[in-house]
DODO-832644 format. One record per residue (C-alpha): x, y, z; residue in three letters; residue number from 0. Coordinates in steps of 0.02 Angstrom, whole numbers, plus 50000, padded with zeros to 5 digits. Layout:
N
[[X,Y,Z],Ala,NUM]
...
//
This chain:
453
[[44053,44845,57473],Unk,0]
[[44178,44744,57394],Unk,1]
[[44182,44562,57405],Unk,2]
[[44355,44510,57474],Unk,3]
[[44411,44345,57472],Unk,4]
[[44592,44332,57585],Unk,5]
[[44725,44183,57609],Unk,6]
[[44823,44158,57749],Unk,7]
[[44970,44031,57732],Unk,8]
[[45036,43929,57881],Unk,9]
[[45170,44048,57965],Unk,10]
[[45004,44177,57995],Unk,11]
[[44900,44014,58071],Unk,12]
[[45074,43963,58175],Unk,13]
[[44985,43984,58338],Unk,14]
[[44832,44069,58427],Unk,15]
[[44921,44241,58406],Unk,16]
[[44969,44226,58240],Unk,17]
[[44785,44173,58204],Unk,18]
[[44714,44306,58305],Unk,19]
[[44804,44427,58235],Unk,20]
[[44757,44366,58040],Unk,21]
[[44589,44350,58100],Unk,22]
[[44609,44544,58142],Unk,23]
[[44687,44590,57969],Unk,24]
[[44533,44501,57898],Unk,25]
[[44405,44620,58011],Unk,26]
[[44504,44779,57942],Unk,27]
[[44492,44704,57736],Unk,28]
[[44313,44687,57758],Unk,29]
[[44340,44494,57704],Unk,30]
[[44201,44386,57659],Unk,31]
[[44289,44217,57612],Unk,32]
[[44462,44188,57703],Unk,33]
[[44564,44041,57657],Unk,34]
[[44670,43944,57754],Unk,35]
[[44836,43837,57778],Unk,36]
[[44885,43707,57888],Unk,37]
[[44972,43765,58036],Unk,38]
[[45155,43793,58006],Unk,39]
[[45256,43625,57967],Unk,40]
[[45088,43504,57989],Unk,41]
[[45101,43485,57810],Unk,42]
[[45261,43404,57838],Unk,43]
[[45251,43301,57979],Unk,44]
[[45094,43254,57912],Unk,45]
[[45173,43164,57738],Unk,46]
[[45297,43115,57867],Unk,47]
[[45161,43022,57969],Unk,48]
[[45090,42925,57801],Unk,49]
[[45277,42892,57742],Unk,50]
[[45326,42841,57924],Unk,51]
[[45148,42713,57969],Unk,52]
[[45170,42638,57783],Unk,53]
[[45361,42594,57815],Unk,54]
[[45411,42591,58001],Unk,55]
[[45352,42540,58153],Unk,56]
[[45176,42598,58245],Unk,57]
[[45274,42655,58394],Unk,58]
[[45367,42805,58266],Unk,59]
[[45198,42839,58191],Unk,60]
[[45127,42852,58348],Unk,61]
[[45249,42980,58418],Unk,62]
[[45203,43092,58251],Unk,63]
[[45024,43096,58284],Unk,64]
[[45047,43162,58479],Unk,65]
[[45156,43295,58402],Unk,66]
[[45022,43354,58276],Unk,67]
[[44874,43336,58426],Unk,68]
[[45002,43404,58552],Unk,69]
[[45013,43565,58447],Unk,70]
[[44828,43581,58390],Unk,71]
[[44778,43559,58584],Unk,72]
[[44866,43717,58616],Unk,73]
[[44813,43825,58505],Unk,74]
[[44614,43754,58537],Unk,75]
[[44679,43786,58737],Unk,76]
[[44752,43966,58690],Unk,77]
[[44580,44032,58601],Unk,78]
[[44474,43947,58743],Unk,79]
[[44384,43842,58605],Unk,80]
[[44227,43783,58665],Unk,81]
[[44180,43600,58712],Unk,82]
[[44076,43590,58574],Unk,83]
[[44212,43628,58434],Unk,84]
[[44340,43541,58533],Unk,85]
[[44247,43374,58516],Unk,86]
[[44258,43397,58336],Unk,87]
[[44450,43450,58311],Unk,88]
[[44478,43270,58417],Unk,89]
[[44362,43192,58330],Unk,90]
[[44454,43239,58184],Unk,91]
[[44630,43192,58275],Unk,92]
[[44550,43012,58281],Unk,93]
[[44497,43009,58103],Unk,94]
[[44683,43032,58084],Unk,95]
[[44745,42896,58199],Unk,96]
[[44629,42773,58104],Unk,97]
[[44677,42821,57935],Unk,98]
[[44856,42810,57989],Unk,99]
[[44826,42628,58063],Unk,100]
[[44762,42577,57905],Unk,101]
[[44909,42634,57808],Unk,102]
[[44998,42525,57924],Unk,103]
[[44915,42390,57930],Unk,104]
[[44913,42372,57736],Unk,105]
[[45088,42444,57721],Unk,106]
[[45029,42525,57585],Unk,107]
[[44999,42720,57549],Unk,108]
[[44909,42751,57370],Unk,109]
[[44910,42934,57308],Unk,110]
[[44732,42937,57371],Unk,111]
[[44759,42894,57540],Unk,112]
[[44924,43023,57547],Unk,113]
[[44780,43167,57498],Unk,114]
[[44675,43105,57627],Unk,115]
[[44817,43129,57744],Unk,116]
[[44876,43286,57709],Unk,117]
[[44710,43350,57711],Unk,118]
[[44693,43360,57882],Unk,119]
[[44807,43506,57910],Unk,120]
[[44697,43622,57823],Unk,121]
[[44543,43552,57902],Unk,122]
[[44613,43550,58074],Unk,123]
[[44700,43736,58069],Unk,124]
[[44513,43814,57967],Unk,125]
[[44406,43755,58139],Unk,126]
[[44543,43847,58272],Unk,127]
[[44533,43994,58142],Unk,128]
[[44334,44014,58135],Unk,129]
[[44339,44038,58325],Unk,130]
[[44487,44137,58313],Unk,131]
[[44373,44252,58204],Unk,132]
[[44225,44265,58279],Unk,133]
[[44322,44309,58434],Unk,134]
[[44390,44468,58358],Unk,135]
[[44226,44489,58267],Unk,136]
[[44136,44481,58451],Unk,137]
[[44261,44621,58512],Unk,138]
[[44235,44721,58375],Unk,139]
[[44037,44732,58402],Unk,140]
[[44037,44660,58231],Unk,141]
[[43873,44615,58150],Unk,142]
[[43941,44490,58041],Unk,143]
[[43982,44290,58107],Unk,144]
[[44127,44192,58062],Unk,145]
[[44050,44001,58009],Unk,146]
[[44143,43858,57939],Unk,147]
[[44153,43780,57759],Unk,148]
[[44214,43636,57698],Unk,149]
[[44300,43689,57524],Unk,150]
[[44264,43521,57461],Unk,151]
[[44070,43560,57453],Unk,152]
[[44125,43677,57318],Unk,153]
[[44276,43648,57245],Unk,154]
[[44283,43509,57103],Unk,155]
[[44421,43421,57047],Unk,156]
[[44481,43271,56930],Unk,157]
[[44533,43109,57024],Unk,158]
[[44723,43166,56997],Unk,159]
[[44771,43111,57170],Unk,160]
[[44923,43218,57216],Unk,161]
[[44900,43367,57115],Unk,162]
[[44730,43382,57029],Unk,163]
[[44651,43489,56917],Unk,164]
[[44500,43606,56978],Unk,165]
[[44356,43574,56859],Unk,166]
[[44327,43777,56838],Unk,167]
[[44127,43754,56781],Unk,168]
[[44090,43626,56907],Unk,169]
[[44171,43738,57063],Unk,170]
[[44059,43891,56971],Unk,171]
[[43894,43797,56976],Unk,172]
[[43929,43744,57148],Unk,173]
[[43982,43914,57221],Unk,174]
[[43828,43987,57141],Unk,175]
[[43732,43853,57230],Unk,176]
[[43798,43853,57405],Unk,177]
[[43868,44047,57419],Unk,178]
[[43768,44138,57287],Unk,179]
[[43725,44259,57414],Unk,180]
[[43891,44277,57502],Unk,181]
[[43897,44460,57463],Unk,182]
[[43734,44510,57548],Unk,183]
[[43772,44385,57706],Unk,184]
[[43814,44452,57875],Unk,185]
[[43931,44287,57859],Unk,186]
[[44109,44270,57850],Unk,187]
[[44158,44101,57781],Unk,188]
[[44322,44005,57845],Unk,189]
[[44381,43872,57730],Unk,190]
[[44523,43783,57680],Unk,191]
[[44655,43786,57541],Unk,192]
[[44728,43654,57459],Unk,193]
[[44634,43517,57474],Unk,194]
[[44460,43477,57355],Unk,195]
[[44364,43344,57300],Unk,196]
[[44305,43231,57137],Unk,197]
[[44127,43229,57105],Unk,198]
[[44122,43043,57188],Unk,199]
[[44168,43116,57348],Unk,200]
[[44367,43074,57332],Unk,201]
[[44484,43192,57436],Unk,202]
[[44607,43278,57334],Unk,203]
[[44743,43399,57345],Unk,204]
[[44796,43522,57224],Unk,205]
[[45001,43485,57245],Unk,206]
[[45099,43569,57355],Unk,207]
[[45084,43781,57356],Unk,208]
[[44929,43742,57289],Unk,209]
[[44811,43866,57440],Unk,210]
[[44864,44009,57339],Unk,211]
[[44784,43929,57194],Unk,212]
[[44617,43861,57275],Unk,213]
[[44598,44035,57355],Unk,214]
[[44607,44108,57179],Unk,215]
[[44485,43973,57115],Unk,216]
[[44369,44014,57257],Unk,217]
[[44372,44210,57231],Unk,218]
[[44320,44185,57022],Unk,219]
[[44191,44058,57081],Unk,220]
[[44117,44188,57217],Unk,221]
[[44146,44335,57088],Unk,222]
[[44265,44435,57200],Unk,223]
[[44309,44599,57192],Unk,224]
[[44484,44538,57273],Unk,225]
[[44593,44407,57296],Unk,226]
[[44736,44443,57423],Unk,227]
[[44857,44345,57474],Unk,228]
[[44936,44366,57654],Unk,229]
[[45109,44272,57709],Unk,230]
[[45267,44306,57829],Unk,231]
[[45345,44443,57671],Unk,232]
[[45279,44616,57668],Unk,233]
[[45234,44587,57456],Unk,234]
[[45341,44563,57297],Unk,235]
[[45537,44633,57295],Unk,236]
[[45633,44673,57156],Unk,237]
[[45727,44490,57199],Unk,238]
[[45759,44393,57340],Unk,239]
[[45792,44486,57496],Unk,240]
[[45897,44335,57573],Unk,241]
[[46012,44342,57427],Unk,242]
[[46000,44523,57377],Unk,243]
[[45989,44614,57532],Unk,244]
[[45977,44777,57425],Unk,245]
[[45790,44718,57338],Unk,246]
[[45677,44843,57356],Unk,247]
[[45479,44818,57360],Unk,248]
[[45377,44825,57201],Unk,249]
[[45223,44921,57237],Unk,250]
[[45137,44849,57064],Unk,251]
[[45176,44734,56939],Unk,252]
[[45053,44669,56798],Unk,253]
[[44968,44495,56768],Unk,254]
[[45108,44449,56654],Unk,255]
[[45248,44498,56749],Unk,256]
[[45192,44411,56902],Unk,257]
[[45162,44231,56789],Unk,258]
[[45338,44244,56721],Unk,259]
[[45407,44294,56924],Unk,260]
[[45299,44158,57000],Unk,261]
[[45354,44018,56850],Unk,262]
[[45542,44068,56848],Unk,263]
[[45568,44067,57047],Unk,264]
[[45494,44193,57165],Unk,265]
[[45427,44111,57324],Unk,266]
[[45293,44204,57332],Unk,267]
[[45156,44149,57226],Unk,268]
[[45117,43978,57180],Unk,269]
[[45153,43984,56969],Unk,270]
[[44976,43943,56950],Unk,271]
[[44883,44062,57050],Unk,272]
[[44866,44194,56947],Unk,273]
[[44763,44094,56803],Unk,274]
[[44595,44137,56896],Unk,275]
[[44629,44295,56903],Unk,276]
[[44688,44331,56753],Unk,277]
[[44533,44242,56685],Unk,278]
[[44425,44338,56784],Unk,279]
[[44519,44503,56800],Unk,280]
[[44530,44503,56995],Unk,281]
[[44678,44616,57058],Unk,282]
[[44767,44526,57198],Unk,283]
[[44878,44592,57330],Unk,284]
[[45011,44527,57417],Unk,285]
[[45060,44585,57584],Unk,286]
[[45117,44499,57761],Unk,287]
[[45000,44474,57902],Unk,288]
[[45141,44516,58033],Unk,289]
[[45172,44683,57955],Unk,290]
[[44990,44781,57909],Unk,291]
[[45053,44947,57898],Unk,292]
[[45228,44914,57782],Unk,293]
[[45121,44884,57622],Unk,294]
[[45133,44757,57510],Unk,295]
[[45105,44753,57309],Unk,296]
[[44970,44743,57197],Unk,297]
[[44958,44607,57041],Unk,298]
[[44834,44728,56893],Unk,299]
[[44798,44669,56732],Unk,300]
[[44847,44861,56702],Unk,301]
[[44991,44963,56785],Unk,302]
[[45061,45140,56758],Unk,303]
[[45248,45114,56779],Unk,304]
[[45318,44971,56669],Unk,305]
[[45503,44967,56682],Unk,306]
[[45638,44874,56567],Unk,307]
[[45668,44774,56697],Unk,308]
[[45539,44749,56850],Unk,309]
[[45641,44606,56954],Unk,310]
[[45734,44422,56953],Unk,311]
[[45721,44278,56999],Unk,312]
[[45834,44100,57013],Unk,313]
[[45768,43969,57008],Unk,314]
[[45880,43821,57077],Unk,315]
[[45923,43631,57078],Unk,316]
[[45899,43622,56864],Unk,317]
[[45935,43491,56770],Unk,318]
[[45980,43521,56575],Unk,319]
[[45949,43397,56448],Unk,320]
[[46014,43401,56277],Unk,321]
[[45971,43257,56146],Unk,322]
[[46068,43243,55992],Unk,323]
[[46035,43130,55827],Unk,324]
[[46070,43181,55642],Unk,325]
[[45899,43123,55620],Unk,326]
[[45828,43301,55681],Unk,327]
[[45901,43372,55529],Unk,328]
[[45777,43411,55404],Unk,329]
[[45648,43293,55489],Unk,330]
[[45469,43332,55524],Unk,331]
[[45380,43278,55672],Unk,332]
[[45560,43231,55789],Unk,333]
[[45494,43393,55908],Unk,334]
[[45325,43310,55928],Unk,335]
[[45391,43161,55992],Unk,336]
[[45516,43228,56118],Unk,337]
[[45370,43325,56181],Unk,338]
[[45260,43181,56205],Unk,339]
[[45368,43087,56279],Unk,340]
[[45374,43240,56405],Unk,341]
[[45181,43239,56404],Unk,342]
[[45167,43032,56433],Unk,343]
[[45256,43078,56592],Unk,344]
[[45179,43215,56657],Unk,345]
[[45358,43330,56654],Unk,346]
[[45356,43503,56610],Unk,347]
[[45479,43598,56524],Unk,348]
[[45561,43759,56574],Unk,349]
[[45667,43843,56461],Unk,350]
[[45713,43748,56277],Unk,351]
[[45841,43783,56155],Unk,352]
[[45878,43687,55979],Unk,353]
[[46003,43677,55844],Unk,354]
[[46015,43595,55688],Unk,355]
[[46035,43420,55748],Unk,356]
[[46035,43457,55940],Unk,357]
[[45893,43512,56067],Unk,358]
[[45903,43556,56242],Unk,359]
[[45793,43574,56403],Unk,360]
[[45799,43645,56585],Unk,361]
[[45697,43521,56711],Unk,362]
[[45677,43522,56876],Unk,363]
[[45804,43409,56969],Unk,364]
[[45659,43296,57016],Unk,365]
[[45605,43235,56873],Unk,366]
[[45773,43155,56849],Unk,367]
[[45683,43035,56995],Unk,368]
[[45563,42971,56836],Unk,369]
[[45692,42823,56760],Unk,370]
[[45569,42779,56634],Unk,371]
[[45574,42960,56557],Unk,372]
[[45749,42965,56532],Unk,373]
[[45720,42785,56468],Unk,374]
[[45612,42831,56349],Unk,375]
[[45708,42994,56277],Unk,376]
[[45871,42875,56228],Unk,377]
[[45752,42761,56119],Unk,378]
[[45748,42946,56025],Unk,379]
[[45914,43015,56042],Unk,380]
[[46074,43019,56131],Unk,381]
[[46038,43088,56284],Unk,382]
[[46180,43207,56392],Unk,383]
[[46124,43254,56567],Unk,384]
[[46214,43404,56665],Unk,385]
[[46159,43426,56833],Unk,386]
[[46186,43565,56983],Unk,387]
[[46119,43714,56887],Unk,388]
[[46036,43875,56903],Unk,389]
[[45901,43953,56807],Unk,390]
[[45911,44165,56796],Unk,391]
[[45769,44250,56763],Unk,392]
[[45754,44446,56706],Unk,393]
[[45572,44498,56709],Unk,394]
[[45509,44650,56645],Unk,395]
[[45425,44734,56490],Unk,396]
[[45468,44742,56300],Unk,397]
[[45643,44624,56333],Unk,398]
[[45631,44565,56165],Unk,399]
[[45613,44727,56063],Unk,400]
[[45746,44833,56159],Unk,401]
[[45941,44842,56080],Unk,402]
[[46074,44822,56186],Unk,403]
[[45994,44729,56329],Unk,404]
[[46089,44564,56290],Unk,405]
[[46239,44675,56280],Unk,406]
[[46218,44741,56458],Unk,407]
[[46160,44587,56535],Unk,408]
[[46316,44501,56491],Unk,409]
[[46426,44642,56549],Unk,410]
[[46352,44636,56694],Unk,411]
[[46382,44456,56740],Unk,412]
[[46572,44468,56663],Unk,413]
[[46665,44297,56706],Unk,414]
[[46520,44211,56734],Unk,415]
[[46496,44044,56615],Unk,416]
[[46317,44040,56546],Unk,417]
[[46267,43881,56484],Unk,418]
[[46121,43918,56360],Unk,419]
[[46002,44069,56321],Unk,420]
[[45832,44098,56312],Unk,421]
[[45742,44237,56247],Unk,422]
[[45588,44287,56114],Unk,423]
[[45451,44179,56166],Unk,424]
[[45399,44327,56292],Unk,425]
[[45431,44514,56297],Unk,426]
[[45441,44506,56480],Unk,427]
[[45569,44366,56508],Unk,428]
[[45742,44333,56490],Unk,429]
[[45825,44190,56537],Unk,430]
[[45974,44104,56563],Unk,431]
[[46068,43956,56622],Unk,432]
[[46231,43944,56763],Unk,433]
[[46327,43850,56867],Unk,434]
[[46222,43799,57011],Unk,435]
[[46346,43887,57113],Unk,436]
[[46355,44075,57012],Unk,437]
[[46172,44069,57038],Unk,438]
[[46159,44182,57177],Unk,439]
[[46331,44305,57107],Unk,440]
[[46228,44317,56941],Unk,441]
[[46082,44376,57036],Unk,442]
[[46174,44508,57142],Unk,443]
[[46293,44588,56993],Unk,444]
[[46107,44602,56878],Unk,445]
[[46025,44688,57022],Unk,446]
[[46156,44816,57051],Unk,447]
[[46166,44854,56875],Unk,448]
[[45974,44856,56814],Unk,449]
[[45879,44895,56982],Unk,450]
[[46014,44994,57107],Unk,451]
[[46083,45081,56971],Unk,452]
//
């Protein structure tokens, strides 16, 4: 048999159907390992909670913690969990309460203790979803047994609280150790996304998105056959469907395509959770948990059909930075030092352009937040800031070799001001900057032209 390994994000753990009925997709797959999120919007109220007991009264926090039990103690009531387990979700709840006092009390929330936090959503939602399981298991006359796992007994981190980095040999040595035989085991394992820990026994998470990843770590640590990914959207379309009501579904795309999709803008996938996979050569699929039967699409290292142009994406709130000094000309060495500055504060860079004396850069709008970066870039250069832009993104195959493309790209978005290009780093990507507000018009005039036409 193959050895499945399935994630479920929060809208398919919203309540006790929801879970039920992902616990019943998981029984069809054949899963072994299923991953889970935090119950839809726990996440939220649950930075909300840390933000709220470091700054504000007890009374506010106070309210925020009944609203997470309120909703937990519903679900647990819905399944008919069993005394047993529901001693442990409230002893859990408490754990919660007492962390949350202490933030209080100190007024202080580290990046540590905010991890801690957040943690809870994943652990809380992964014990309503093992009974949820081995209630549809029961009803099936399964022989198999849904049982618990705390992902931290297995997956390794650094001690970058707020978005660390999985230590890949560490999480392969320990998967060996505690599931080496989780393909011969009449055991399906529920754990959590998300969330890890350092070797010293430090809570961690992996940033936010970041199940899709850990669920990709987990399936190259347990050697599975397949990763898939199940959420609210019935797999990949050819854009977004809220924007582009015309997108049509993509039935496969390759390991490439999908990186460039996920990085550029697509909901979908978190941009990192494809690296495991790729590494290992695990096909994933991506289909929703509401909707079985309408499909979904499959991420292959190799595909038959590879279009021109597969989809696009648009990516919003971009910031582009240009820095200018004659001192770029015919100078060594002025790149590095932009970049490190970049590196010395942990940004990343999107899309980059450079002239003779002039380079620019698409960021995120939130790393206009870091002061000290933008500090730090005017000891180099003069630095010009424009904000309330749009990234567009044309994914597909052999962009870079084809004549003409450029040519009917711009046609296509005719009157539309595009404030730098990017293209030749990657045959599957071409990119541009707009107006934050011709964002969405760029994305409907390319899809007419290159995918309904």
């Amino acid at each position: 048999m193959k050895l499945v390994v399935s994630k479920f994000g929060g809208t398919s753990m919203g309540d006790a159907g929801c879970m039920l009925r992902s616990a019943s997709v998981s029984l069809k797959q054949g899963s072994k390992m299923v991953v889970v999120s935090a119950t839809s919007g726990t996440t939220n109220d649950l930075i909300e909670l840390a933000r709220t007991a470091e700054k504000s009264s007890w009374d506010k926090a106070s309210l925020i913690i009944t609203k997470i039990k309120n909703k937990h103690e519903k679900i647990a009531r819905d399944l008919e969990l069993p005394e047993s387990e529901f001693k442990i979700m409230n002893e859990m709840l408490g754990e919660l309460e007492s962390m949350s006092r202490g933030i209080h009390l100190l007024k202080d929330c580290s990046l540590k203790a905010m991890d801690s936090m957040q943690s809870f959503g994943e652990r809380l939602s992964s014990i309503l979803f093992t009974h949820a399981m081995n209630l549809v298991l029961k009803k099936a006359n399964s022989d198999h047994k849904a049982s618990w796992l705390d992902v931290r007994d297995v997956l390794v981190t650094d001690n970058q609280f707020g978005k660390a980095r999985p230590q890949t040999n560490e999480i392969i040595k320990a998967c060996d150790k505690r599931l080496g035989a989780i393909r011969h085991e009449n055991m399906v394992y529920v754990t959590q996304g998300f969330i890890g820990q350092t070797l010293d026994g430090m809570t961690t998470t992996l940033g936010r998105g970041g199940s899709d990843y850990s669920a990709a770590i987990l399936a190259e640590g347990i050697k599975a056959d397949i990763l898939e990914i199940w959420t609210d959207v019935a797999g990949i379309a050819t854009t977004d469907p809220r924007i582009c009501p015309e997108a049509r579904a993509i039935s496969e795309i390759s390991f490439k395509e999908a990186s460039e999709l996920a990085t550029f803008g697509a909901k979908i996938l978190h941009p990192a959770t494809l690296m495991p996979a790729i590494r290992s050569q695990i096909p994933v699929f991506v289909g929703s948990s509401f909707e079985m039967g309408a499909g979904g699409t499959w991420i292959k290292k190799e595909v038959e059909d590879a279009p021109l142009i597969r989809a696009m994406a648009l990516r919003r709130k971009q910031v582009l930075v240009t820095l200018s000094t004659p001192e770029m000309l015919y100078t060594h060495g002025f790149l590095y030092q932009i970049f490190k500055v970049f590196n010395d504060h942990k940004v990343s860079i999107d899309a980059i352009t450079t002239s003779e004396i002039s380079v620019s850069m698409t960021l995120d709008d939130s790393a206009l937040l870091n002061k000290d970066l933008i500090r730090d870039l005017e000891e180099l250069a003069v630095v010009q800031v424009e904000e309330d832009l749009s990234l567009v993104s044309l994914i597909g195959n052999n962009i870079n070799h084809t004549p003409g493309l450029a040519k009917k790209i711009f046609n296509a978005i005719d009157g539309i001001n595009v404030r730098m290009i990017c293209l030749g780093a990657s045959k599957h990507n071409f990119c541009f900057i707009v107006d934050g507000s011709a964002g969405e018009e760029a994305i409907k005039k390319l899809h007419k032209t290159f995918i309904e036409g």
